[in-house]
C-alpha positions as CSV (number, residue, x, y, z in Angstrom):
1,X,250.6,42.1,177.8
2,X,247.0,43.0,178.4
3,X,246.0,40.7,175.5
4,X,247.5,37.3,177.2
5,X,246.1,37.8,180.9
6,X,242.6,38.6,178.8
7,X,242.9,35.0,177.2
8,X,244.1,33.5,180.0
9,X,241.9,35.0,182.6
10,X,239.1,33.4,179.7
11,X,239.8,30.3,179.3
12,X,240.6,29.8,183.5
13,X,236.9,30.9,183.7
14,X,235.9,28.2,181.3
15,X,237.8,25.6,182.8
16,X,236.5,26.3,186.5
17,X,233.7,24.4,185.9
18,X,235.1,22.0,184.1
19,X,237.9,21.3,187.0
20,X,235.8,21.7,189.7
21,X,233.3,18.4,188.1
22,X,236.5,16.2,187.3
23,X,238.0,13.5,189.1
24,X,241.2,15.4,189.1
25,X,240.0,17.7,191.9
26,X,237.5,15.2,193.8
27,X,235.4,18.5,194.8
28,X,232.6,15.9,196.7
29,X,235.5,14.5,198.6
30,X,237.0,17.6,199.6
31,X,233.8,18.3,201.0
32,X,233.4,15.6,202.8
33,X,236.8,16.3,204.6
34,X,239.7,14.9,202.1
35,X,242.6,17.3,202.6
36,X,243.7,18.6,198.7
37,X,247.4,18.7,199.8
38,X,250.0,16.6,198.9
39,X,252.0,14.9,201.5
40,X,255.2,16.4,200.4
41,X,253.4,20.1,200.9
42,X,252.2,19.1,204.4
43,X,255.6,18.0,205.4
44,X,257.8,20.6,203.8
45,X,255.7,23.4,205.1
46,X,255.2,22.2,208.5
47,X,252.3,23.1,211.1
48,X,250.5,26.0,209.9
49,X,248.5,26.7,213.1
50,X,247.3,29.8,213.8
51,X,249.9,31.5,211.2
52,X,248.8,33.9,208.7
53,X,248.7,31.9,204.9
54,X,248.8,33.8,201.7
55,X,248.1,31.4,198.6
56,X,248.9,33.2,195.4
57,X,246.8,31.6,192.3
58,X,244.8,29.8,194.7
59,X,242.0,28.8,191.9
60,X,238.8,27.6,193.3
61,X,240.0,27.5,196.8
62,X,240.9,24.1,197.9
63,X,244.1,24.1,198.6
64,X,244.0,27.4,200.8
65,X,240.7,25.4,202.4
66,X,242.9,22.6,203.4
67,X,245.4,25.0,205.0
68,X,242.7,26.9,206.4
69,X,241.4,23.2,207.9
70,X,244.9,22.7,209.4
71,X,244.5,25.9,211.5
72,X,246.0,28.6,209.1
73,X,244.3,32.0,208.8
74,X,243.8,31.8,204.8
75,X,244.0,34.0,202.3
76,X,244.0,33.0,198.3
77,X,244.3,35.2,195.2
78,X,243.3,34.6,191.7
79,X,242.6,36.5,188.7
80,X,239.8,34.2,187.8
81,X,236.4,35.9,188.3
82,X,234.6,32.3,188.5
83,X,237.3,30.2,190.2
84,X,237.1,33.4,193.1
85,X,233.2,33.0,193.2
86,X,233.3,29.5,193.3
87,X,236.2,29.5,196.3
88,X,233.8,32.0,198.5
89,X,231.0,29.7,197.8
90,X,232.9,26.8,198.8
91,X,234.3,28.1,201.9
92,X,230.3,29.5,203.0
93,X,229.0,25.9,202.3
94,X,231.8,24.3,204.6
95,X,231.5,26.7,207.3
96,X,235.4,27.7,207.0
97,X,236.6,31.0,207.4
98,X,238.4,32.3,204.9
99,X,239.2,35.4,202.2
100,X,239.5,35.8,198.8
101,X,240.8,38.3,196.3
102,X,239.9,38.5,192.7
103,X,242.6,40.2,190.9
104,X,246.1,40.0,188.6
105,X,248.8,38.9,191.3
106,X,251.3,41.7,190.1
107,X,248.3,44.5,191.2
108,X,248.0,42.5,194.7
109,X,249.3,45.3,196.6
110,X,246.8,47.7,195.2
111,X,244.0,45.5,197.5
112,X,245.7,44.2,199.8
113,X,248.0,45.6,203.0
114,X,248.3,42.8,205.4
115,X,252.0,40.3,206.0
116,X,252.1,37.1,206.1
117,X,254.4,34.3,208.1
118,X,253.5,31.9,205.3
119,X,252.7,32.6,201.2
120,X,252.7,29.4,199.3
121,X,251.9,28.7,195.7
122,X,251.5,25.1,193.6
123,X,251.3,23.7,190.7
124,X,250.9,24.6,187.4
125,X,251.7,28.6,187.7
126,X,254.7,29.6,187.0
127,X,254.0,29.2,183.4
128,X,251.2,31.9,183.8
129,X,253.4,35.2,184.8
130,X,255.9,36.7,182.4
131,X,258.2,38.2,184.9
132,X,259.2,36.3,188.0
133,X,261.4,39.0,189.3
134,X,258.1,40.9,189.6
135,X,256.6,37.8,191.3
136,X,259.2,37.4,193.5
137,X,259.2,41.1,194.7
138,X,255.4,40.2,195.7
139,X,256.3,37.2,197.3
140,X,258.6,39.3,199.5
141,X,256.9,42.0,199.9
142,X,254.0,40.1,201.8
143,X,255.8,37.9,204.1
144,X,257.0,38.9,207.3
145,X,260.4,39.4,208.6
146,X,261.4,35.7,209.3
147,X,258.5,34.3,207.2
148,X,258.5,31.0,205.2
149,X,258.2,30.7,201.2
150,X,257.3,27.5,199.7
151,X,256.2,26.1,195.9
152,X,255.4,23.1,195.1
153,X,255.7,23.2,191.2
154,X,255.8,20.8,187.8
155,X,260.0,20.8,187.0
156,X,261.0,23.2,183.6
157,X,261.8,20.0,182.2
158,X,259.0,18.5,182.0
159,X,257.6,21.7,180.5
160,X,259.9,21.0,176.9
161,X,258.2,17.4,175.8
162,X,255.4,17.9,173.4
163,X,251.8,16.7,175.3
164,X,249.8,15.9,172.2
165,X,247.8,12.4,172.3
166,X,250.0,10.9,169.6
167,X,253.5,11.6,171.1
168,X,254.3,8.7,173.2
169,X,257.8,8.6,173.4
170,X,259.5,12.0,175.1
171,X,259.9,14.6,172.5
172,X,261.0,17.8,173.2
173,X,258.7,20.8,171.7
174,X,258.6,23.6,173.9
175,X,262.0,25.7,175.2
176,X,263.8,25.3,178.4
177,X,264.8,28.9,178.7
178,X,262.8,32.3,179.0
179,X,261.3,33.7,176.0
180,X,260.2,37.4,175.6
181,X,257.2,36.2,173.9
182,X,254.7,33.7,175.2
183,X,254.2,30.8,173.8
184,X,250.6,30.5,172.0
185,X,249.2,27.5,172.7
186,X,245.7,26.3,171.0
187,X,244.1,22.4,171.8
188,X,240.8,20.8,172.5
189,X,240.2,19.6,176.0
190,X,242.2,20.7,179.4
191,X,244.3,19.1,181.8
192,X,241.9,17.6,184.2
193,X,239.3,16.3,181.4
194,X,240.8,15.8,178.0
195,X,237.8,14.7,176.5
196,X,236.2,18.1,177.7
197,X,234.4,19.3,174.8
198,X,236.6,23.1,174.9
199,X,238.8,24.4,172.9
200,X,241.9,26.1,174.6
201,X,243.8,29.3,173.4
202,X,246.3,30.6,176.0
203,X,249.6,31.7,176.1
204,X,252.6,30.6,178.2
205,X,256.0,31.5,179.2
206,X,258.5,28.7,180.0
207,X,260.8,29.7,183.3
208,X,264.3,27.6,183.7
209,X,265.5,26.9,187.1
210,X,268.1,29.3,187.6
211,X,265.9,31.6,186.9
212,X,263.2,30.5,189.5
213,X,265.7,30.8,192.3
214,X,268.0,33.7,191.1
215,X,264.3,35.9,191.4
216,X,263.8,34.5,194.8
217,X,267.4,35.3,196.2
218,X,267.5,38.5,194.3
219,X,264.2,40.0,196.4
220,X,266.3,38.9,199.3
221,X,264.9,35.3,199.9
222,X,267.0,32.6,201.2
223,X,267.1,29.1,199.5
224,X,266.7,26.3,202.6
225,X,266.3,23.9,200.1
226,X,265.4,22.7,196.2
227,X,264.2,19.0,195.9
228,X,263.1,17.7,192.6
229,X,260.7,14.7,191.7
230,X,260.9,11.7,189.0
231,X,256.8,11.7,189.3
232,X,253.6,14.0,188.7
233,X,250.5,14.2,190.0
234,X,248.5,13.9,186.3
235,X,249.2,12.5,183.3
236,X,250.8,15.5,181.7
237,X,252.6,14.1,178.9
238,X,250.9,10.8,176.7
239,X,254.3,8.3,177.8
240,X,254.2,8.9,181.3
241,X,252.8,5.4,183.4
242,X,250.4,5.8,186.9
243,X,252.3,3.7,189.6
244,X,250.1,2.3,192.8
245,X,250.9,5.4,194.9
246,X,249.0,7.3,191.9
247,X,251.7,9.0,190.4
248,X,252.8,9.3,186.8
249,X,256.3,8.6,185.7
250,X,259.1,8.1,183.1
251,X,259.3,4.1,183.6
252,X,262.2,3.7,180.6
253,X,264.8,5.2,182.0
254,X,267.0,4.2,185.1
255,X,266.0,7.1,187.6
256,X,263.1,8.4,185.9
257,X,262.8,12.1,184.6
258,X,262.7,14.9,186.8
259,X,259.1,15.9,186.7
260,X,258.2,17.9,189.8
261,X,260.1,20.1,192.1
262,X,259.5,22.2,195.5
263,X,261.5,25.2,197.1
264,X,261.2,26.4,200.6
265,X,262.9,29.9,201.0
266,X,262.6,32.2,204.2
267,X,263.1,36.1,204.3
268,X,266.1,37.4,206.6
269,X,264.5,38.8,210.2
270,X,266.8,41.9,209.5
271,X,264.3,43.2,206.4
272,X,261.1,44.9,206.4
C-alpha cells in the first residue's frame, strides 16, 4: 500500500503548482477575498461561526481558508508536503489564522488530539483512500458528540465513463464497485490544466454509494440527508457541455446524468 500513497503523494506535489497557477482555482481571486466554496457547501453546512472545522485533504488550503473567513476555527490535513507549505503560506500572507497538518489521513490521530463540531471534505477524494471504513472511523473519531459531517463529492457514476480527449460520447471504462486493487492510471496533463506539460502516474480506487454511506452509518453516523447532482464543477469527462451558471453537464439526455453528490451525517450526542 506504501507504493500507491508514494506515487500519489508525488504527483499531488507536482500538481500543487500547477493547480494553484490555473484558472480552475483563481488563487489571485481568492486573495482578493472570492470565497472557494460552492453555494451548495455554504448552504448545506450552515453558519460555521466560532465552531471548530476539521477539513480532511484540504490541499493547498482554500477551502478551509474560506471557512476560516466565515468564522470557523480551521484546521486542514493533507499528505501533500507542497500543497501543506503552500496552505501555511497562504494563510501568513492573508493574515488568517489557521492550522495545518502534513500527513496520511489514516495516521491523523498519531498528531493530532483535539474534536471537532464540524469535519468536512470535497471533491475529488474519495478515489484517493483504499478503505473508507478506516476513513469513516476517523471521521468519527474527531467530531464531537452531536457534531456535523458533510462531503461534497463527484457521484461513482461519473467515476465509470472513460475521460480521454477522444471519447465524446459517454463510455463506460472504469468499475462502479470496489476493487482490492487500485486502479493504475497514467496520462499527460491534470485536471485543472490539460495542456500541462506533466505526465500523471497514480493509482485509484473507485467507491459505490452504498458503500460511502454503509462506512458512515457503520462508525455510528447518521444519514440526515444524500442529494445528488446532474452537473460538475470542471469538465471532467470530453462530452460534458458548460451551462451559464458555469457548470458542466450531460445535455443529451432528459434529466441529465448524475454527476455530483453531497451527504450531511451527524454523530448521536449519546457517543464519545
Amino acid at each position: 500500500m506504501n507504493k500507491y500513497f508514494k506515487a500519489n503523494k508525488k504527483i499531488w506535489n507536482a500538481w500543487t503548482a500547477i493547480n494553484s497557477s490555473s484558472e480552475l482555482y483563481d488563487v489571485d481571486g481568492f486573495k482578493q477575498g472570492k470565497c472557494s466554496l460552492l453555494g451548495i457547501e455554504l448552504e448545506e453546512v450552515g453558519d460555521v461561526q466560532d465552531k471548530k472545522l476539521l477539513h480532511l485533504q484540504c490541499h493547498f488550503g482554500m477551502d478551509t481558508l474560506s471557512w476560516a473567513r466565515r468564522g470557523a476555527d480551521v484546521t486542514g490535513v493533507d499528505f501533500s508536503t507542497d500543497a501543506i507549505e503552500l496552505a501555511c503560506s497562504l494563510a501568513a500572507e492573508l493574515d488568517i489564522p489557521a492550522k495545518f497538518i502534513q500527513c496520511n489521513i489514516y495516521d491523523l490521530p498519531v498528531h493530532l488530539s483535539e474534536k471537532f463540531d464540524i469535519v468536512f471534505t470535497s471533491a475529488g477524494v474519495l478515489c484517493w483512500l483504499p478503505d473508507l471504513k478506516r476513513w469513516a472511523e476517523i471521521i468519527a473519531h474527531f467530531l464531537k458528540p452531536g457534531g456535523l459531517f458533510y462531503i461534497r463529492e463527484f457521484h461513482p457514476i461519473e467515476f465509470m465513463f472513460d475521460d480521454a480527449k477522444e471519447k465524446l460520447t459517454p463510455t463506460i471504462r472504469y468499475p462502479y464497485f470496489h476493487c482490492d486493487e487500485p486502479i493504475y492510471c497514467e496520462e499527460e496533463g491534470n485536471y485543472a490544466d490539460p495542456n500541462s506539460n506533466i505526465k500523471c502516474v497514480n493509482y485509484e480506487w473507485s467507491h459505490h454509494l452504498g458503500e460511502i454511506i454503509t462506512s458512515l452509518t457503520g462508525a455510528g453516523l447518521r444519514i440526515e440527508f444524500l442529494h445528488e447532482f446532474p452537473f460538475i464543477t470542471y469538465k471532467s469527462r470530453p462530452f460534458l457541455v458548460e451551462g451559464e451558471d458555469g457548470f458542466w453537464r450531460y445535455p443529451d439526455l432528459e434529466g441529465g446524468l448524475p454527476l455530483m453528490f453531497s451527504i450531511r451525517a451527524v454523530k448521536d450526542k449519546k457517543q464519545r
